[in-house]
Each structure stands twice: as structure tokens, then as C-alpha cells.
C-alpha atoms as a printed R data frame, in Angstrom:
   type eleno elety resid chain resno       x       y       z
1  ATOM     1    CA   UNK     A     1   5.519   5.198   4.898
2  ATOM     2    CA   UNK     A     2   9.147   6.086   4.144
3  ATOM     3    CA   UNK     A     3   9.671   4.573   0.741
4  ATOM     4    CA   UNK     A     4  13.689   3.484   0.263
5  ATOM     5    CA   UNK     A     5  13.749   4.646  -3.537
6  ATOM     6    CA   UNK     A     6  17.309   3.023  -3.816
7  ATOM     7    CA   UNK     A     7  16.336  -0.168  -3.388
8  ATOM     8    CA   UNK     A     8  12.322  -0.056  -4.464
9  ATOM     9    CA   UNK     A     9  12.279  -2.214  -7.376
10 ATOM    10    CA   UNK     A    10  14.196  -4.876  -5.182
11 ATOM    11    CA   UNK     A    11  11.300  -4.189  -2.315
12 ATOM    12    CA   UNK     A    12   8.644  -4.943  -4.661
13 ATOM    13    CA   UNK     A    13  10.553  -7.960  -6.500
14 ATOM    14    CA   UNK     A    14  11.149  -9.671  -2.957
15 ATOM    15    CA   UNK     A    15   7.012  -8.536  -1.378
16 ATOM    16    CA   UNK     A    16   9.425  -6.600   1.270
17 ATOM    17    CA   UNK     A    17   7.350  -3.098   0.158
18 ATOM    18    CA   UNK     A    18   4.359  -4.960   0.203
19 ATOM    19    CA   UNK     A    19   4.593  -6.061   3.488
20 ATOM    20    CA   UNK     A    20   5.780  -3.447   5.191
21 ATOM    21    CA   UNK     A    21   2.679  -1.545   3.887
22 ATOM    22    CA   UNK     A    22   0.334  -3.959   5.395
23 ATOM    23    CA   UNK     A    23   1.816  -3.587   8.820
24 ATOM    24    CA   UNK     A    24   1.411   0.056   8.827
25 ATOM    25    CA   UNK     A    25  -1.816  -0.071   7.291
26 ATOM    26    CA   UNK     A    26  -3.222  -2.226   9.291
27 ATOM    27    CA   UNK     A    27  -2.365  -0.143  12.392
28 ATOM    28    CA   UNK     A    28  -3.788   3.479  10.651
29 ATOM    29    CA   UNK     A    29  -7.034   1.336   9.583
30 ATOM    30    CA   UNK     A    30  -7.522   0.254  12.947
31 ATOM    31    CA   UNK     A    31  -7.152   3.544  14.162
32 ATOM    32    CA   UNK     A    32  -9.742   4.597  11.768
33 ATOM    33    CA   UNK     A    33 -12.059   2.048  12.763
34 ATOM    34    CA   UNK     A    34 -12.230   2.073  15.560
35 ATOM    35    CA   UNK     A    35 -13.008   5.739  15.434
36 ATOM    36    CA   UNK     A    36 -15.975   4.561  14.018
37 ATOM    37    CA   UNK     A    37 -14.666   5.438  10.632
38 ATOM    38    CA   UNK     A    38 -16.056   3.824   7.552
39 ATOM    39    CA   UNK     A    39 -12.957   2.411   5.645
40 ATOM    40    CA   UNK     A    40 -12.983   3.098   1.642
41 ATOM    41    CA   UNK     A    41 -12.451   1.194  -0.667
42 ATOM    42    CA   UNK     A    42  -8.595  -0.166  -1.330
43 ATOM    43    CA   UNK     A    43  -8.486   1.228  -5.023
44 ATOM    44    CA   UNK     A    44  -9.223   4.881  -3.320
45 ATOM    45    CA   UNK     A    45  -6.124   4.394  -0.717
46 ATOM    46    CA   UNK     A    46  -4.119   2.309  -3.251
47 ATOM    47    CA   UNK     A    47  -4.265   5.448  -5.817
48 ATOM    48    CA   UNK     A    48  -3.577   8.157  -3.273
49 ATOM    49    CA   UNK     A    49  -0.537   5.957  -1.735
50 ATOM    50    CA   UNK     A    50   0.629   5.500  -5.813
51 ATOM    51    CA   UNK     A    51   0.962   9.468  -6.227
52 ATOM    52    CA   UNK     A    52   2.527   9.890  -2.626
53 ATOM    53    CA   UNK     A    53   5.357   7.316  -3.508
54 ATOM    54    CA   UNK     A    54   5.940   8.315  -7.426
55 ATOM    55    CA   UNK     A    55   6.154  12.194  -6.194
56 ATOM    56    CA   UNK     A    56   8.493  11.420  -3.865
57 ATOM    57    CA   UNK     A    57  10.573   9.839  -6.506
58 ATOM    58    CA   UNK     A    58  13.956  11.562  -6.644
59 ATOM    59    CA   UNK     A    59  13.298  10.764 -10.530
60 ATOM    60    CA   UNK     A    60  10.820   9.457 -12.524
61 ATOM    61    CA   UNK     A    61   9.747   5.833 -11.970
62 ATOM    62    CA   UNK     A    62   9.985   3.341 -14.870
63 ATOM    63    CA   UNK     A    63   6.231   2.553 -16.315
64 ATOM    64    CA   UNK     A    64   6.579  -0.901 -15.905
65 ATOM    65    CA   UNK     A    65   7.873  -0.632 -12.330
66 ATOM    66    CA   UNK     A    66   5.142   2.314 -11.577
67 ATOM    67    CA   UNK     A    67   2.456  -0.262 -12.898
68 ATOM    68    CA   UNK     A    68   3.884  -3.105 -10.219
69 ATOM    69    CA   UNK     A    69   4.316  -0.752  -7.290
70 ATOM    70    CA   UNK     A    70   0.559   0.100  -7.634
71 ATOM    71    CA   UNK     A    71  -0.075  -3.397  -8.094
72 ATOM    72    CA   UNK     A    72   1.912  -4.044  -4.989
73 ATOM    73    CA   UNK     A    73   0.456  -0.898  -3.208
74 ATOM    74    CA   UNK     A    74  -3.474  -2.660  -4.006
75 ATOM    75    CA   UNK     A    75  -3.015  -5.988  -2.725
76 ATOM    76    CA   UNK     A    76  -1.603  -4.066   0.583
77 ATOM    77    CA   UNK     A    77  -4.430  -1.920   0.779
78 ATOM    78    CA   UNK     A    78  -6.495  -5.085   0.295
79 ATOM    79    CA   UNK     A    79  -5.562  -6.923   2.847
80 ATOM    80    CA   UNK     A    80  -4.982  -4.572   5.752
81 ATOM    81    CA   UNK     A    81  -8.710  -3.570   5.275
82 ATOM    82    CA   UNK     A    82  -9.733  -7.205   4.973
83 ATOM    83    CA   UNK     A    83  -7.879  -7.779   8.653
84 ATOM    84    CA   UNK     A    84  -9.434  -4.445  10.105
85 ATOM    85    CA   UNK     A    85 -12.967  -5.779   9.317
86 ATOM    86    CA   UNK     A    86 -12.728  -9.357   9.895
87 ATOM    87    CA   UNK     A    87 -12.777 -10.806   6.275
88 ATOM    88    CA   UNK     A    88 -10.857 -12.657   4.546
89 ATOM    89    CA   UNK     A    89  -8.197 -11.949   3.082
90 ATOM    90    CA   UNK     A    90  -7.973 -11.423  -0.967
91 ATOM    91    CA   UNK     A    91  -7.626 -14.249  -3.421
């Protein structure tokens, strides 16, 4: 994903970041599949995805706007997997 720090917190305010993790999400999960991969859980993808973006940070992220990216980054994670398998979608 190629995160657009200058305009993040706006991306996350407006579900733009959100969404456009979904899309490519959903694409790499149904890659893996239909590899015959089994998918884990969204919490282990959602925490790897929340170091990738905050180390990319040309400077620290704000706590508060750390805690909603991950946030943000979760319910993405959720509901990609939830469309690769067929379920429904989170609550």
C-alpha cells in the first residue's frame, strides 16, 4: 500500500485509507486463497500493516492518530477476509 503521509489523518477522518485498504486486500487475500492458503486472523495482518505504515512515517505519528489508523487498518483487515471467505461482513 503506498500510504500518502501528507494527507493520512484526512484519509482516515474521511474512511478514504480504509477503503483503499480493503480493495487491495481483498485482491492479495484472494490470491492467498486461492492458493489454498489459510488466511490469519485480521489482528495478525492489522498489526504487521500498523508497523509497516508508522515506520514509514517521515516522523513520528501522533498517539491518538496511531491508535485510529490501527483501528482503521482492523476493520480493513476485517472485512477483506470476511469477502475472501464468504462471510459476512463485521458488525
Amino acid at each position: 500500500m503506498n500510504v500518502e503521509y501528507n494527507t493520512l489523518e484526512q484519509d482516515v477522518t474521511t474512511g478514504a485509507f480504509r477503503q483503499q485498504l480493503v480493495e487491495e486486500l481483498t485482491v492479495g487475500f484472494r490470491l492467498l486463497h486461492q492458493a489454498g492458503e489459510r488466511l490469519p486472523l485480521a489482528s495478525y495482518y492489522a498489526s504487521k500493516i500498523a508497523e509497516i505504515v508508522n515506520a514509514g512515517a517521515p516522523s513520528p505519528i501522533d498517539a491518538d492518530l496511531s491508535y485510529h489508523i490501527y483501528q482503521e487498518i482492523l476493520s480493513a483487515c476485517e472485512t477483506a477476509r470476511a469477502t475472501v471467505l464468504g462471510e459476512p461482513p463485521p458488525a
